[in-house]
C-alpha positions as CSV (number, residue, x, y, z in Angstrom):
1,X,95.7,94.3,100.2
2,X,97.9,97.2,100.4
3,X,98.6,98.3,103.9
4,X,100.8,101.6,105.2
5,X,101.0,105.4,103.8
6,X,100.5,105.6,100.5
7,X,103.6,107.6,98.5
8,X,103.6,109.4,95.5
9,X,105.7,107.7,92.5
10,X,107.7,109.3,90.2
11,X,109.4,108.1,86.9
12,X,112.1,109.0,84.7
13,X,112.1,107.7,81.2
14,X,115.1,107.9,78.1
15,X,113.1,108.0,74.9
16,X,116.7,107.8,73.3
17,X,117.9,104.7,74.5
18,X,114.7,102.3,74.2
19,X,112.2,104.0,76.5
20,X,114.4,102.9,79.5
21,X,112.8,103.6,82.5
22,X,115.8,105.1,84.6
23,X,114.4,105.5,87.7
24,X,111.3,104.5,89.7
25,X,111.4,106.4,93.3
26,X,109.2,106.7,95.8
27,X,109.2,108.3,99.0
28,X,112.9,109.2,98.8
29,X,113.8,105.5,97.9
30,X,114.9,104.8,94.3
31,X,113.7,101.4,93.5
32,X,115.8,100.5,90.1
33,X,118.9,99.3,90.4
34,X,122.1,100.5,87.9
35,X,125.4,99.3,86.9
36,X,127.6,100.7,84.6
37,X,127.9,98.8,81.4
38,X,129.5,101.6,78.4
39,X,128.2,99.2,75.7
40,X,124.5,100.7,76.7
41,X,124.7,104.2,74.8
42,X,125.5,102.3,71.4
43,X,123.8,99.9,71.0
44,X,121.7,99.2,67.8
45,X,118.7,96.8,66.7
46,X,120.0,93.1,66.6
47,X,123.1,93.9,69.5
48,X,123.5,91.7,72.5
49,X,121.5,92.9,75.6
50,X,123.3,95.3,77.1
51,X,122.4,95.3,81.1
52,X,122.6,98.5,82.5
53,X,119.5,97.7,84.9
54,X,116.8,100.0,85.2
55,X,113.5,99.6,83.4
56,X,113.6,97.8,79.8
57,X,110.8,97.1,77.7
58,X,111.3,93.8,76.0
59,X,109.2,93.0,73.6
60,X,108.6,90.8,71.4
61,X,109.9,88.1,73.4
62,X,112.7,88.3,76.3
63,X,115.2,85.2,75.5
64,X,115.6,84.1,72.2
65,X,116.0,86.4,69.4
66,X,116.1,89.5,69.3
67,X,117.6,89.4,72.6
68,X,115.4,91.0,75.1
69,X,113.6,92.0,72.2
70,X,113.3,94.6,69.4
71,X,112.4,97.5,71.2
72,X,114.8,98.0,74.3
73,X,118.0,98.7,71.1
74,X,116.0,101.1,69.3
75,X,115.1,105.2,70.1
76,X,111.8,106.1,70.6
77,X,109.6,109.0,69.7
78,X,107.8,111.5,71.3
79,X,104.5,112.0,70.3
80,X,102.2,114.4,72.4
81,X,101.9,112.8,75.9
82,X,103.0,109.2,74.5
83,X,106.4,107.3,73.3
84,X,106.2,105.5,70.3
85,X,108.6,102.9,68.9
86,X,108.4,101.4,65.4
87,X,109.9,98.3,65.2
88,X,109.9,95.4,62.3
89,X,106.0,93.8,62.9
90,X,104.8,96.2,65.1
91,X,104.5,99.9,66.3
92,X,104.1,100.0,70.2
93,X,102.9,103.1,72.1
94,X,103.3,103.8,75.8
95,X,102.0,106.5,77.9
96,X,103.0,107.3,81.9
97,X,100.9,109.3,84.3
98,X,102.3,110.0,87.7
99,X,100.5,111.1,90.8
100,X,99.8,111.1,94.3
101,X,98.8,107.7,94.8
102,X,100.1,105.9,92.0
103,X,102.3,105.9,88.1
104,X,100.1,104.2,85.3
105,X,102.0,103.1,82.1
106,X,99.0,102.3,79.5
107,X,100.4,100.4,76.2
108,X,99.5,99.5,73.1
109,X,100.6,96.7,70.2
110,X,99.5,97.9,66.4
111,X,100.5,94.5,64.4
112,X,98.8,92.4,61.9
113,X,95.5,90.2,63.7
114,X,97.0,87.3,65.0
115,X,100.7,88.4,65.6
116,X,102.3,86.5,68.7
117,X,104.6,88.3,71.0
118,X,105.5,88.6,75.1
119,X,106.3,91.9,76.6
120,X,107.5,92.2,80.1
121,X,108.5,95.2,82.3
122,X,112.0,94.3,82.7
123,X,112.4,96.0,86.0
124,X,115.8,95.4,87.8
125,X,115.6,95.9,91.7
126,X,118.1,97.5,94.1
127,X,117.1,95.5,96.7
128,X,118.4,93.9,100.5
129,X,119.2,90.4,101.0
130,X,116.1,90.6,103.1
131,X,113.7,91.2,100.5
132,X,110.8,89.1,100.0
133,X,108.4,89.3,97.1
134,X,104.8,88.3,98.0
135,X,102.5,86.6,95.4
136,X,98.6,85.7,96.6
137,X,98.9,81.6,96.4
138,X,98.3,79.4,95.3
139,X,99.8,80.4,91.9
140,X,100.8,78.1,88.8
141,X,104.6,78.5,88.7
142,X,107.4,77.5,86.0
143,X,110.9,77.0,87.3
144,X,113.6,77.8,84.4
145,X,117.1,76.3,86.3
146,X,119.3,77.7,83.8
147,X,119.6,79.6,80.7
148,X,117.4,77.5,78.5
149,X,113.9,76.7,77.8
150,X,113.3,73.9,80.0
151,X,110.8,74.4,83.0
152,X,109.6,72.9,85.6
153,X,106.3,73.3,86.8
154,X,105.3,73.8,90.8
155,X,103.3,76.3,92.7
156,X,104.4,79.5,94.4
157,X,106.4,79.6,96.6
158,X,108.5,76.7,96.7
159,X,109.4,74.6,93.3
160,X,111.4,71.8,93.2
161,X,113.5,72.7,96.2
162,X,113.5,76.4,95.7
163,X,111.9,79.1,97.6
164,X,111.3,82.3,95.0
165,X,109.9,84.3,97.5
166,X,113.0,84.8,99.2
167,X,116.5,86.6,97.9
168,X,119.3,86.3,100.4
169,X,123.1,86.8,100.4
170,X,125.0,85.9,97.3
171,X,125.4,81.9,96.8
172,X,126.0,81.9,93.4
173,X,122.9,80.8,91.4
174,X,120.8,82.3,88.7
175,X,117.2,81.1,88.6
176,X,114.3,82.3,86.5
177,X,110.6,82.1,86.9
178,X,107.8,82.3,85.3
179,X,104.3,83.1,88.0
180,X,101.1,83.4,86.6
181,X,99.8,85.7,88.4
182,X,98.9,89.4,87.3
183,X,100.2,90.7,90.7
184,X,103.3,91.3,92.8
185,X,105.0,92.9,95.8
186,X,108.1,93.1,96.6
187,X,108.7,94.2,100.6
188,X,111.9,95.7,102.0
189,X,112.2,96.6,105.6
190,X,109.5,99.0,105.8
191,X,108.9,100.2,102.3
192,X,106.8,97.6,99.8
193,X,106.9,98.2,95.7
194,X,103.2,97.2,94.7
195,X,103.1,95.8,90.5
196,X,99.7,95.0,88.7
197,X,98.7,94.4,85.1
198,X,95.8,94.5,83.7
199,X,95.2,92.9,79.8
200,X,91.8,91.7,79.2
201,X,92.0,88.2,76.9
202,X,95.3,88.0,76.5
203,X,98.1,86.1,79.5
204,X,99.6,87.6,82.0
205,X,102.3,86.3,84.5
206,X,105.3,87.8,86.2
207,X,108.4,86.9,85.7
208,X,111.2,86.6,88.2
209,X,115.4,86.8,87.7
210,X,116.8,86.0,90.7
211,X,120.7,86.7,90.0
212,X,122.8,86.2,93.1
213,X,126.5,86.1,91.5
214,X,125.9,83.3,89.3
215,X,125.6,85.2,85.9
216,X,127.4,85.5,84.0
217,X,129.8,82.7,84.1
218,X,133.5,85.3,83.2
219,X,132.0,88.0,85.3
220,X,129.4,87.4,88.0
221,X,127.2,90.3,89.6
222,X,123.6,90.1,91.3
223,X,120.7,91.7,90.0
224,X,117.1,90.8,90.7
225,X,114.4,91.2,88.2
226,X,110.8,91.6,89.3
227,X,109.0,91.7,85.9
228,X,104.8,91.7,84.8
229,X,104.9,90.3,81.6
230,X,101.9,89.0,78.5
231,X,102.7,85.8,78.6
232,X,104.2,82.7,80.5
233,X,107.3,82.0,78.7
234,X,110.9,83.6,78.2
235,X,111.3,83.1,75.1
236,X,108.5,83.1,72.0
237,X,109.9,80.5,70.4
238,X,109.3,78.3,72.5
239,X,106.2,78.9,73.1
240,X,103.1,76.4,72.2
241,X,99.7,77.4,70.7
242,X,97.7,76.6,74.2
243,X,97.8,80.3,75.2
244,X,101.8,80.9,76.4
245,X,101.8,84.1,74.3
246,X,100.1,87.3,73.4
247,X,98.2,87.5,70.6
248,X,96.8,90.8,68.8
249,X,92.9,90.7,68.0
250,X,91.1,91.3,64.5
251,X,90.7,95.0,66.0
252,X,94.9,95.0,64.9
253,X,95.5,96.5,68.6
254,X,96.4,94.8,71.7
255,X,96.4,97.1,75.2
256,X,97.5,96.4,78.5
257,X,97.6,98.8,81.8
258,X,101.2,98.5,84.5
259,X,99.8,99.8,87.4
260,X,102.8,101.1,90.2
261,X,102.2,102.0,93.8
262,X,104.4,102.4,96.7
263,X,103.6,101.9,100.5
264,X,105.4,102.7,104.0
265,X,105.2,101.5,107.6
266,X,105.5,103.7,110.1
């Protein structure tokens, strides 16, 4: 349920540079959170992620290869009032509206039928230690302690010792998460970031990178990642054939809707 004033969103987008969403503000209050990483401007398909926060679309999976996927390296297109990207096995489209009361990002996957792939909204977060992020429980949750593909399984909030809803100063752990859920907010003092997808037949989760100067190992920083994703997995590779991916229908199209809205207490 959203409660308090509902405020306009706004979004900035660099077609150049992988459809990066650059900011997301609201109210006054810029929501994406930046570093400065020079590696970012020249990158090309196949490079290391480079993490320069913001918005990244990462598709066709997020860990494993291509790192963060094929799309976040590559420039994108403008054509009429939508970005296109051609990538290797598939063309994806995305389109933004903006308004009063919400921003809508509509997408879709051209592919061969059958073609498996995640996508997630990689959204970095400038965000207080007092931050919580609110899921509707009970939710099916997948712990991922370190860098790998090993999970463990739980429910929202609290898995195996560890309570994802909450941020907190920097200890120095990195955790990842996998909720599957299609919705997520994420409260900070009186201002609350409201994420929803929507993908008819196909998985939808949200995926969670809770970085509190423990990654990377030579050069720590925190960054939180609040992320809707198709699919319950990092990585497609790892992925089994019981539903952790997204899969494109006979029709050769899959679509999905990112729903944004913003709230304030008085």
């Amino acid at each position: 349920m959203v409660s308090g004033t509902v405020l306009p969103v706004s979004v900035v987008t660099d077609p150049d540079h992988g459809g990066r969403w650059t900011s997301l503000s609201a109210g006054g209050r810029e929501w994406l959170w930046h570093r400065d990483e020079p590696r970012r401007p020249l990158v090309r398909p196949g490079a290391a992620f480079a993490d320069a926060g913001g918005l990244e679309e990462c598709v066709p999976t997020v860990r494993g290869l291509p790192d963060h996927g094929d799309a976040w390296s590559r420039p994108w297109r403008r054509q009429g009032e939508q970005d296109v990207v051609d990538c290797p096995d598939f063309r994806l489209t995305r389109s933004i509206r903006t308004g009063p009361a919400a921003a809508v990002a509509d997408y879709t996957l051209e592919a061969e039928p059958g073609h498996r792939f995640l996508w997630a909204a990689h959204a970095l977060l400038d965000l207080s230690p007092s931050a919580r992020i609110g899921i509707a429980g009970p939710a099916a949750t997948r712990l991922y302690p370190d860098e790998g593909d090993r999970w463990t399984g739980g429910e929202w909030p609290r898995v195996d010792g560890v309570a994802l809803d909450r941020l907190g100063p920097d200890d120095g752990t990195a955790v990842g998460a996998v909720v599957l859920t299609p919705a997520v907010s994420v409260h900070d003092g009186a201002d609350t970031l409201h994420l929803s997808l929507q993908a008819e037949g196909q998985p939808v989760a949200v995926a969670l990178w809770r970085n509190l100067r423990g990654f990377p190992q030579d050069a720590p920083y925190r960054s939180v990642g609040v992320e809707p994703m198709l699919g319950r997995v990092f990585d497609r590779a790892a992925a089994d054939d019981g539903g952790d991916t997204a899969v494109v229908p006979p029709s050769g199209r899959a679509a999905w809707r990112l729903t944004v809205t913003a709230t304030r207490r008085p």
